[in-house]
C-alpha positions in Angstrom: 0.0 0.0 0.0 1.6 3.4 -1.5 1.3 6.8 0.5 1.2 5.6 3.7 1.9 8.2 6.3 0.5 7.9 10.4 0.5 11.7 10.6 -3.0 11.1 8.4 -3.9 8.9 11.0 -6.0 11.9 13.3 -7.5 13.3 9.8 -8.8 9.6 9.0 -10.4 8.6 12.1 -12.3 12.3 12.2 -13.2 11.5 8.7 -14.6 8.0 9.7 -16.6 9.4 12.8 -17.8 12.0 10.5 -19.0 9.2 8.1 -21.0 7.3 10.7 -22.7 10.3 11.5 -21.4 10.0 15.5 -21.1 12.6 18.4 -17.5 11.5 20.1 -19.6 10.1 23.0 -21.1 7.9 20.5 -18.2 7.0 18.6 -16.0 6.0 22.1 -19.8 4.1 23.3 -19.4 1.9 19.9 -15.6 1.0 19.3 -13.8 2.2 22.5 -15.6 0.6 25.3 -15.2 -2.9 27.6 -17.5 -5.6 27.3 -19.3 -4.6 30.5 -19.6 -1.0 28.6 -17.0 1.5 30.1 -15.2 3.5 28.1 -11.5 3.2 27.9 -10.8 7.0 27.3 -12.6 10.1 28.3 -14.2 12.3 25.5 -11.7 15.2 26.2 -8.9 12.7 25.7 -10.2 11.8 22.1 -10.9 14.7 21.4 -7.2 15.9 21.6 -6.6 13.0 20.0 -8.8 13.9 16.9 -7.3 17.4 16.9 -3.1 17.1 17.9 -2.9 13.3 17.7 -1.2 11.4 20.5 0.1 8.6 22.5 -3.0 6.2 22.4 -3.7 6.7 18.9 -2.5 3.7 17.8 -4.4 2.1 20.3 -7.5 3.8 18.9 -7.0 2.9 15.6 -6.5 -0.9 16.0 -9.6 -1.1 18.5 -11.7 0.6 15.9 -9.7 -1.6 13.0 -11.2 -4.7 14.5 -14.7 -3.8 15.5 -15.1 -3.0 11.5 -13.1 -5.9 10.2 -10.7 -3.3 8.4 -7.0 -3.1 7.6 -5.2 -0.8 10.4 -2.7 0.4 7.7 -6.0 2.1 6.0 -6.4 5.2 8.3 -2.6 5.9 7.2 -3.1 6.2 3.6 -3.8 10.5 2.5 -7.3 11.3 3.6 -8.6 12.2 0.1 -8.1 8.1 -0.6 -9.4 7.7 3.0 -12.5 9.4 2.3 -13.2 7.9 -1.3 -13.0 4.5 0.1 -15.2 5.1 3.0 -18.0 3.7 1.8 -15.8 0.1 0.8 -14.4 -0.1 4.4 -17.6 0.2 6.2 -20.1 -2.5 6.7 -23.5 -2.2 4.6 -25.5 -2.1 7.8 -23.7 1.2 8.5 -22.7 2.8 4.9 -25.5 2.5 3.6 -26.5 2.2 -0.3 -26.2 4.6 -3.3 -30.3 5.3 -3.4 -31.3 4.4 0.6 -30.5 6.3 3.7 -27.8 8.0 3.4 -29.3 10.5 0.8 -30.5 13.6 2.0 -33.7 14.1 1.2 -35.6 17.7 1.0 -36.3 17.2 4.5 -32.8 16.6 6.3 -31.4 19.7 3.7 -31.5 22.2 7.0 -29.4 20.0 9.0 -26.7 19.2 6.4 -26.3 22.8 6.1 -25.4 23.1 9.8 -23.4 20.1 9.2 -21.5 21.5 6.6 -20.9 24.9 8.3 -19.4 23.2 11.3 -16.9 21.3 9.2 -15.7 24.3 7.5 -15.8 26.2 11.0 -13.4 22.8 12.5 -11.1 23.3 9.0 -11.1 26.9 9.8 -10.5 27.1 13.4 -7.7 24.3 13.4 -6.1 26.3 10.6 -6.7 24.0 7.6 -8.8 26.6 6.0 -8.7 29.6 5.6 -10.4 32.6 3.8 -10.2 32.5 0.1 -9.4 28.9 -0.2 -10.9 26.4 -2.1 -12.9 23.9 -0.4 -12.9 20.1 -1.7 -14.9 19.3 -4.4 -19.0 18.0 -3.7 -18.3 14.7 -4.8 -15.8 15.0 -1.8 -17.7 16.5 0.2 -20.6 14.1 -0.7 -18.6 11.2 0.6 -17.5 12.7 3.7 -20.8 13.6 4.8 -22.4 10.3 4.0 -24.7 11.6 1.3 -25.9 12.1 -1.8 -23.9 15.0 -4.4 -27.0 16.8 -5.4 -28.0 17.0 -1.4 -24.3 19.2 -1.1 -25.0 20.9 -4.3 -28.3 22.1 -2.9 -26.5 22.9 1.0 -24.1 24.9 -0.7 -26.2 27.1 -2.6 -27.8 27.9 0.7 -24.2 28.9 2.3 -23.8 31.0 -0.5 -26.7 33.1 0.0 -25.4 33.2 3.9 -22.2 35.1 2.5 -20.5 31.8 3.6 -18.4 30.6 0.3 -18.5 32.0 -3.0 -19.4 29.3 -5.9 -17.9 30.0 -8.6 -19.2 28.3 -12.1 -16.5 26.6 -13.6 -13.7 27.2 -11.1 -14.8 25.9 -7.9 -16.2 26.9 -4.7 -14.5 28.6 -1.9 -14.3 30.0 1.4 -15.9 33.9 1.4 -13.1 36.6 2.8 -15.4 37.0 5.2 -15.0 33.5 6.7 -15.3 34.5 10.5 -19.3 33.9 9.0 -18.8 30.1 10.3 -18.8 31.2 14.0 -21.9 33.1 14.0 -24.4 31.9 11.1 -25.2 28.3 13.3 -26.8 30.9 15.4 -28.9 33.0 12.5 -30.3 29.9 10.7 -31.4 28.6 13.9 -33.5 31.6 13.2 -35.2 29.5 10.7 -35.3 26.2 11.6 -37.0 26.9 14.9 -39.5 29.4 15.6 -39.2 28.7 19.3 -35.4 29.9 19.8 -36.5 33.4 18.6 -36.9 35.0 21.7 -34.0 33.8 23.6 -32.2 35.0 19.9 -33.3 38.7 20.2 -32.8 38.9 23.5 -28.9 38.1 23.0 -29.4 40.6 20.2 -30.5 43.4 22.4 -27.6 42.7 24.8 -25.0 43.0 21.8 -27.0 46.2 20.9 -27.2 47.7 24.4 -23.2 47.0 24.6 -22.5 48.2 20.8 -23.6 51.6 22.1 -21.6 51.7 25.1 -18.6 50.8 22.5 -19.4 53.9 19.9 -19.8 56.3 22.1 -15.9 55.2 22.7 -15.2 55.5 19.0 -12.4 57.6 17.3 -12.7 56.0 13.8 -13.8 59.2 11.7 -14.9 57.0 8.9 -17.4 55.2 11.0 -19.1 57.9 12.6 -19.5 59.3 9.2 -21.4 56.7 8.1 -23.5 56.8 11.1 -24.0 60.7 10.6 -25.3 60.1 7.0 -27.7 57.4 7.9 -28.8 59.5 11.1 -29.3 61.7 8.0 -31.2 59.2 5.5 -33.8 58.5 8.9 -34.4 62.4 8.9 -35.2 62.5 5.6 -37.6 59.5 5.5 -38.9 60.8 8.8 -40.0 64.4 7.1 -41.3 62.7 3.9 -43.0 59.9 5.9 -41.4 57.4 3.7 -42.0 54.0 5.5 -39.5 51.7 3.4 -37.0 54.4 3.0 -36.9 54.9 7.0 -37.0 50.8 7.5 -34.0 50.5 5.6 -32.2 53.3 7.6 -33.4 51.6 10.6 -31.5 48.3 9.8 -28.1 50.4 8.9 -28.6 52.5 12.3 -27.9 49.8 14.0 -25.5 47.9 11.9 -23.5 50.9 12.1 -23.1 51.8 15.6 -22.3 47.9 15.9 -19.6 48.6 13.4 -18.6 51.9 15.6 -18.1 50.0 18.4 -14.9 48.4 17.2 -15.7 44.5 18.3 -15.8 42.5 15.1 -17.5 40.1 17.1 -20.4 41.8 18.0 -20.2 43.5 14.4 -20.8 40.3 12.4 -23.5 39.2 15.0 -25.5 42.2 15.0 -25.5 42.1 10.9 -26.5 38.5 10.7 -29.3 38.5 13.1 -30.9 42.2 12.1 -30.8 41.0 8.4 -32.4 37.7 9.3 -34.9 39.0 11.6 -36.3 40.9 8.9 -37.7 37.7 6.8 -39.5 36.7 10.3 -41.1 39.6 11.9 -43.8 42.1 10.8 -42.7 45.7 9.1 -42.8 46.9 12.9 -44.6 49.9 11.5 -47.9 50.8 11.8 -48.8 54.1 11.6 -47.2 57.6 11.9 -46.8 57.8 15.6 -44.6 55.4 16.1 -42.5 56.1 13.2 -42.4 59.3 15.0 -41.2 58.2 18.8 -38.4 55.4 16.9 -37.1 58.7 14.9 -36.9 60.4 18.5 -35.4 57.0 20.0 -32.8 56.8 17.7 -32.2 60.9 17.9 -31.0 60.3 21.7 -29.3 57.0 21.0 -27.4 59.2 18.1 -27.0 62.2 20.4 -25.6 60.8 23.2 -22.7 58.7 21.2 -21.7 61.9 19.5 -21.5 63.5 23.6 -19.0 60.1 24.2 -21.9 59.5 27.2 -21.1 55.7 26.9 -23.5 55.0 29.6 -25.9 57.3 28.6 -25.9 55.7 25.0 -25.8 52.1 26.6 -29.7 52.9 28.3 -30.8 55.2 25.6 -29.9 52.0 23.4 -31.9 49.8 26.2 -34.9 51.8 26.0 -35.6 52.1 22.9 -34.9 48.1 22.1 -37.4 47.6 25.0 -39.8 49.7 23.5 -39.2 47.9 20.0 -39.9 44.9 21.5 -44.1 45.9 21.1 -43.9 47.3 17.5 -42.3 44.0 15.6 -44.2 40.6 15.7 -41.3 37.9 15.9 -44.1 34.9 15.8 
């Protein structure tokens, strides 16, 4: 056997785990415990084991080797090889076939899109990945996940639309420049998939917000605060000429903004994702003149008080008016 190499060894055995579809409790339950059921390694000690190798890999590898009936020498071979032959090395009961269940169907696409966006988050974070790179192919990616190609094709599209990777016709897909996106957009398309996280979602939002303003009252980037004076501008204007849609718009950027003001990337990049997703679940949050009128004002004192540098006044001005907010937009 050609290419063998045991620093593949860690890649291999995530790739496997990955295959079966297995948390690391599950995995260790299955191939790494004594007859009587207790495990012979702690999760946190696989899981360095998975990430920086070590000692007991071996140990790992022949233990899982013979539960499957496989060649140890396998998880040694590169991991693209690995992952083509994944389906060969694993029994039927557990591979599955070409048409049964390990397709994704319409139904499962949600969850393959989370599964996805925390492989790329694991490739990023351990440094494997990074932004602007090209991500393995969906015939790859197909095999890895334990499904079918047209079920990536479709998951992919939808990271795309998230900002997530950029699919390029003819070249490839790859990671966005903006690939911090894998941290935080678990969180904004639980927005979607359940209805019943969306409180406990904009209340983490209004704690961002409320802590944004304390940060941009504390802000000394003059391009910024530009950009918040013109949009502070664009809501007068809409305010005067009563234009609903035009003031909406301004509303989302007003707050965008002063989470960009407040110089936490972090927060930045949360408060973006979650404002522009909250937007296909609630109401317009405007229904007639009056209240246009008192979130114009609210936003007036928010603005006011980060140009004074009042951090704390900025921070409760911000608290208010989210608290007020919360009556105007129907998140259910």
């Amino acid at each position: 056997m050609t290419g063998l190499n045991p620093v593949n060894k860690k890649e291999n055995l995530r790739l496997l785990r990955s295959a079966l579809r297995l948390t690391q409790k599950e995995f260790i339950d299955r191939f790494l415990s004594s007859a009587d059921g207790k495990p012979m390694m702690s999760i946190a000690t696989f899981s360095n084991l998975e990430s920086r190798d070590g000692v007991r890999m071996n140990e790992v590898i022949l233990a899982v080797s013979e539960k499957l009936g496989i060649d140890s020498m396998l998880f040694s071979i590169p991991p693209e090889e690995f992952s083509e032959r994944i389906q060969v090395l694993l029994p039927s009961d557990t591979a599955g076939d070409a048409a049964g269940k390990g397709r994704a169907k319409k139904g499962n696409i949600n969850h393959l899109v989370n599964r996805l966006t925390m492989y790329f988050a694991e490739q990023i974070f351990e440094k494997r990945l990074k932004k602007g790179d090209k991500i393995e192919s969906d015939r790859v990616l197909s095999q890895k996940m334990n499904v079918g190609r047209s079920a990536i094709r479709e998951a992919l599209k939808v990271l795309e639309v998230l900002g997530m990777i950029d699919i390029r016709p003819g070249q490839g897909t790859y990671i966005s420049n903006h690939e911090a996106s894998f941290f935080i957009v678990p969180l904004s398309w639980s927005l979607f998939l359940n209805g019943g996280q969306i409180d406990s979602i904009v209340e983490v939002r209004n704690l961002l917000e409320v802590k944004a303003a304390y940060l941009a009252a504390k802000c000394t980037d003059k391009e910024c605060l530009d950009r918040l004076y013109d949009i502070s501008h664009k809501l007068h204007k809409a305010y005067v000429e009563k234009d609903f849609k035009e003031f909406l718009d301004g509303d989302l950027e007003f707050h965008i903004c002063i989470a960009e003001c407040s110089g936490n990337q972090v927060i930045y990049s949360m408060i973006q994702t979650i404002s522009n997703l909250m937007r296909h679940v609630s109401g317009s949050g405007m229904v007639d003149e009056e209240q246009l009128k008192d979130i114009y004002e609210e936003h007036q004192r928010v603005y006011g008080l980060i140009l004074a540098k009042d951090a704390e006044g900025a921070s409760e001005a911000m608290k208010e008016h989210l608290e007020k907010s919360l009556g105007r937009y129907d998140y259910r």
